[in-house]
N, C-alpha and C positions, 0 to 999 in steps of 0.2 A: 749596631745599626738601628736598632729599632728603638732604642734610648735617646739617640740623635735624631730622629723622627720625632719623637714624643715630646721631645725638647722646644723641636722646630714650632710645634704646632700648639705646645703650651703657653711660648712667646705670642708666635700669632692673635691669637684668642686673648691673651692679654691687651695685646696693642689693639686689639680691635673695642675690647672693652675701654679702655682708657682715651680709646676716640670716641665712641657713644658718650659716655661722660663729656668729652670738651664739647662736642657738638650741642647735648642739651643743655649746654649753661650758655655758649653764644646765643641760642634761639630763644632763650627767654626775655621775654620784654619785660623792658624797666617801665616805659610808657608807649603808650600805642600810639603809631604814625599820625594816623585821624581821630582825635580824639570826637567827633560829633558824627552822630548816628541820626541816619534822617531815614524814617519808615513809614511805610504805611500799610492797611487791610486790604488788601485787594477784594476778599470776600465780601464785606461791606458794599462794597458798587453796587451789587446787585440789589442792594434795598435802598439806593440811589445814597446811601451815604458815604459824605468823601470825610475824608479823613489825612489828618499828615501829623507825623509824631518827630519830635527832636531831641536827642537825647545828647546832653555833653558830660562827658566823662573827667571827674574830676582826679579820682584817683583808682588804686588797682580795686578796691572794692566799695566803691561810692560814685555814682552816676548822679545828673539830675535831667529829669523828663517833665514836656510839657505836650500834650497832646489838643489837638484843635477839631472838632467833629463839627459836622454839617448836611443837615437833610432839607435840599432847599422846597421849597413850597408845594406842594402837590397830592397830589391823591396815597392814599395809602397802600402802601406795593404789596401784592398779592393776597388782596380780603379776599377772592373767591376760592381761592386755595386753602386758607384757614378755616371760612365760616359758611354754612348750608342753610337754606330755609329762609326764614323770615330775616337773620339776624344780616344780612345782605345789607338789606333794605336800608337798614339803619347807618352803617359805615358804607357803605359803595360810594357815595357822594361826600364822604366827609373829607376837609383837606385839612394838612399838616404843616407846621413847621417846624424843626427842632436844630439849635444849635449848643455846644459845651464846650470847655475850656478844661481843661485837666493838666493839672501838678504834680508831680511825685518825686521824692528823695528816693533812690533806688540803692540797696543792701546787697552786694556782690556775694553770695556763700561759696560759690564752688571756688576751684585752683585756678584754673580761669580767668575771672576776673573782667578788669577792662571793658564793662559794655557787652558781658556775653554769661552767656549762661545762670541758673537759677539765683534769682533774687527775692528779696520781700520790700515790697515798698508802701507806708501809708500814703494817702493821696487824698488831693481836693478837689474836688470836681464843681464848678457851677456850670449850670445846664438850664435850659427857658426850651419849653417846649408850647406850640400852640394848636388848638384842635377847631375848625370852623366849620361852618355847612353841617352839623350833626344833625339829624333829623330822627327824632322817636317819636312815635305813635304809639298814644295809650286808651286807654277807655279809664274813664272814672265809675266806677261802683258807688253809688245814692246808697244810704244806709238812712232805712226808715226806723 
């Protein structure tokens, strides 16, 4: 009896192994449904920059991304929280504008793959940033 148990249960445990096996070869992806990834920083908001990034996948470990960033015209968000004293004086009124363009070939490492998980990617970035309304006050020192 206890052979015929043993028997029972060493099947089982087979057939359950040889279902784990079929099941992880069905769930692996040859290529992913949505091949284009559209993101953005939400953290960024808070220093008024918007931002939107688009990534299309070309293969399991090679992506290409192009990201678009924008700080439209305005005052510089939160100088009195960085700077104390006189240095106020100088950026409180200053206004900004900055926008960039970024490119990168993205390097899939992990098992993964597909638009997910650790990458290395060189990239281009042009970026034009502008600063107006600066005001510093100096004194000149006379050397006799």
């Amino acid at each position: 009896m206890k052979l015929n148990t043993f028997s029972f249960m060493a099947v089982l445990c087979c057939s359950f192994a040889f279902s784990q096996n079929a099941d992880s070869v069905s769930v692996t992806k040859l290529r992913p449904d949505k091949p284009n990834i559209i993101k953005t920083n939400v953290t960024a908001y808070a220093f008024r920059n918007l931002n939107l990034s688009y990534e299309r996948v070309i293969s399991k470990t090679t992506s290409l991304a192009a990201t678009v960033s924008v700080i439209p015209s305005g005052k510089v968000p939160y100088v009195k929280l960085f700077l104390q004293g006189d240095d106020i004086g100088d950026v409180e009124g200053m206004v900004m504008n900055y926008n960039s363009i970024t490119l990168e070939p993205r390097f899939y490492l992990g098992k993964g793959g597909y638009g997910q998980g650790f990458y290395l990617a060189p990239y281009y970035r042009y970026s034009h940033a502008e600063f107006s309304d600066y005001r510093y006050e100096f004194e000149t020192i006379e050397q006799e």
